[in-house]
N, C-alpha and C positions, 0 to 999 in steps of 0.2 A: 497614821491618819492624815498628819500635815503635810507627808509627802505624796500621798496620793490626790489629794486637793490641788496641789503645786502643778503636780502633772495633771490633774485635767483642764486647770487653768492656763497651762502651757500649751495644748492640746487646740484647745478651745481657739487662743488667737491666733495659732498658725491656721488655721482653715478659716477665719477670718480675714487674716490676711491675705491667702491663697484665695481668697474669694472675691477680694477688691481687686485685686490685681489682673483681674480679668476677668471683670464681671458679666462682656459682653459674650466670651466663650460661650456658654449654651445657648446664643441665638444664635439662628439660622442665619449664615453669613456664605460670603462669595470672597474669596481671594485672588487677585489680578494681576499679572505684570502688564506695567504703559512705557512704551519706549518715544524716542524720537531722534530724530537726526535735519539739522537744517540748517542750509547751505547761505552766507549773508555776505554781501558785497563790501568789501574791504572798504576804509574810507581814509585811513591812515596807514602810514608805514614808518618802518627803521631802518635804516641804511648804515650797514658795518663798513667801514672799511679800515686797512693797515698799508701805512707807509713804512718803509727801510732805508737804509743807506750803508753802506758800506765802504769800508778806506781800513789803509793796515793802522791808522793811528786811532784810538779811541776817543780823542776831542775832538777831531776834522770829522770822523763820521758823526756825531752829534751834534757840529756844528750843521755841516752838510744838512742832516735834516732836521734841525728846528728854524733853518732860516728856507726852509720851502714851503715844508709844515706852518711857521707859523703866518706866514704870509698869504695860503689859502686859510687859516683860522679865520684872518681877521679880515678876508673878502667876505665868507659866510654868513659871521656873525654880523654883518649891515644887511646880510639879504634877508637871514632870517625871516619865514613865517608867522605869523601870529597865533601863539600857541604852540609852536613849534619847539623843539630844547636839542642844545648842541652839547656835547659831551667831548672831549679831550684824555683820553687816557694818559698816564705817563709815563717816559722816557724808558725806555730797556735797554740797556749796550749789553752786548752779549760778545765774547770771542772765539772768532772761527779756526777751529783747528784742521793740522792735515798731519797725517801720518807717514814719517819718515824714518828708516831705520831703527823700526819697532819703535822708535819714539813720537809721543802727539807734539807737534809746536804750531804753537800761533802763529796764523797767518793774515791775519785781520779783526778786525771790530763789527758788527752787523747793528746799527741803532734803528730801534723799533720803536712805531707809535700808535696807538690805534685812535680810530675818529668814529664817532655815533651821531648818526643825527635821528633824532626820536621824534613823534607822533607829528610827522611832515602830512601837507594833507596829499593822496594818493594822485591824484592830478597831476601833481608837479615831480613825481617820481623823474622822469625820462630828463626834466631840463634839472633837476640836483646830484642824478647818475651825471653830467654830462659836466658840470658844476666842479663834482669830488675829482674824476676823470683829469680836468686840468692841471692837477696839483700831483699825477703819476705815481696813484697809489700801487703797492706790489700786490695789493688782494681787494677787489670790490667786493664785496656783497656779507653774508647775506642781505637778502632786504625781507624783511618781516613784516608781513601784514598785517592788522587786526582792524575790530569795529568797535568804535564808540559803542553802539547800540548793545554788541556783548559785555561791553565794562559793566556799562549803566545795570543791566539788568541781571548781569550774574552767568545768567543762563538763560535765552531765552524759549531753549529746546524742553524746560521742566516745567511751563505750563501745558505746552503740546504732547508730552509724557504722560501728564496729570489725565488730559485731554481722552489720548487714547485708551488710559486703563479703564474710567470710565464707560463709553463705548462700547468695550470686550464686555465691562462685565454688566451692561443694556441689552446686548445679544444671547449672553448664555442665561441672564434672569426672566427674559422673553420667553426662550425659549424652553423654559421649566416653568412658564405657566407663573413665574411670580414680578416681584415688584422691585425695583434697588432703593433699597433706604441710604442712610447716611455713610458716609465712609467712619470705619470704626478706630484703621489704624493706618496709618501712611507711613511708607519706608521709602527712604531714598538709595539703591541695589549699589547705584555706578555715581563716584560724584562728579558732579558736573566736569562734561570738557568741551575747552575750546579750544580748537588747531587752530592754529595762524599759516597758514602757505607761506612759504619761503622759498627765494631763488638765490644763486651764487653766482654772480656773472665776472669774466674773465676784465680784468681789469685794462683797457683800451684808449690811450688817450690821443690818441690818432684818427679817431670818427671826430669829424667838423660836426656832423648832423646832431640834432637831438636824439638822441635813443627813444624809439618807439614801444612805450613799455605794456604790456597788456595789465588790467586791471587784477590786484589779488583777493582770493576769495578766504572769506574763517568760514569753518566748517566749526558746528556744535551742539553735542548731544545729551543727554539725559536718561535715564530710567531709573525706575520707581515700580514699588509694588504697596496695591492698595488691598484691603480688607473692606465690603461693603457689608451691611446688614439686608438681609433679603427679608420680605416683607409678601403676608401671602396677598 
């Protein structure tokens, strides 16, 4: 007798429970997908680049490039922008081999450094390409775009998401003759993304001119699927 009590008391709060848990299931509702995609004018940028030197001895080639290297450092870091941040990687010697009678022997040193200059504002791209340029790095770029305005807000493509699933689902409750109530459930499908554009340009320190840089763009999108309550 006590275990049939137990079981129907067991019974009993799982379909109470099964009953909270989506209590809004037996109203008449409308399920949506809202996309978006939206195109924002870059306003900051990154500029990669890496310097080398090469010598068969392994202190002359690091000598070699921390006394180039560090004397565009410290041009930079007085030009600096306000808000701007400089970055420094450190020092690599690596040794270059060559193969001779089935055997590898060293034939030099290769001293590596890479340089970052972070959230430059986009404006000045062309005269700090022209800037890293003077100091004959062996690789410019990439340079990475992004927007404040995406930091700030995350995503600005998931209210316009939000936007459009609504929308959809004003046209197909229209169109069944009823009314959109509340949203009941919101999913976020795809999580937020923002592409930054990026270019890689050949490292140049032979143009006197300023480099003429076109403007970069962030791309960023969203989607989401709503649940609305239809209403006659």
């Amino acid at each position: 007798m006590k275990n049939l009590f137990a079981l129907g008391l067991t019974l009993s709060l799982l379909l109470t429970s099964a009953a909270s848990a989506s209590d809004w299931a037996p109203q008449p509702h409308l399920k949506v997908a809202g996309e978006a995609s939206i195109t924002l004018d870059a306003d900051r940028v990154d500029i990669h680049a890496s310097f080398t030197s090469d010598h068969k001895n392994s202190r002359l080639a690091l000598q070699e490039l921390e006394s180039r290297f560090g004397n565009l450092l410290r041009s930079l870091r007085r030009q600096l922008p306000e808000n701007a941040r400089l970055e420094a990687g450190q020092v690599r010697v690596h040794p270059r081999h060559k193969r001779s009678n089935d055997e590898w022997q060293i034939i030099g040193y290769t001293a590596t450094r890479d340089l970052i200059v972070l959230d430059l504002p986009v404006e000045k791209t062309g005269e700090w390409v022209e800037k890293i340029s003077q100091g004959q790095p062996s690789q410019l770029g990439p340079l990475n775009y992004h927007s404040t305005q995406a930091t700030s807000q995350r995503n600005p493509a998931l209210e316009e998401a939000l936007a459009d699933a609504r929308n959809k689902a004003q046209i197909m409750a229209a169109t069944l003759g009823q009314q959109l109530g509340k949203a009941l459930q919101i999913e976020e499908i795809s999580s937020p993304g923002i592409q930054a554009r990026s270019a890689v340009m050949a490292a140049d320190s032979s143009n006197e001119s300023t480099p003429d840089m076109q403007p970069g763009r962030v791309e960023t999108s969203a989607r989401v699927q709503v649940i609305f309550e239809l209403v006659d």
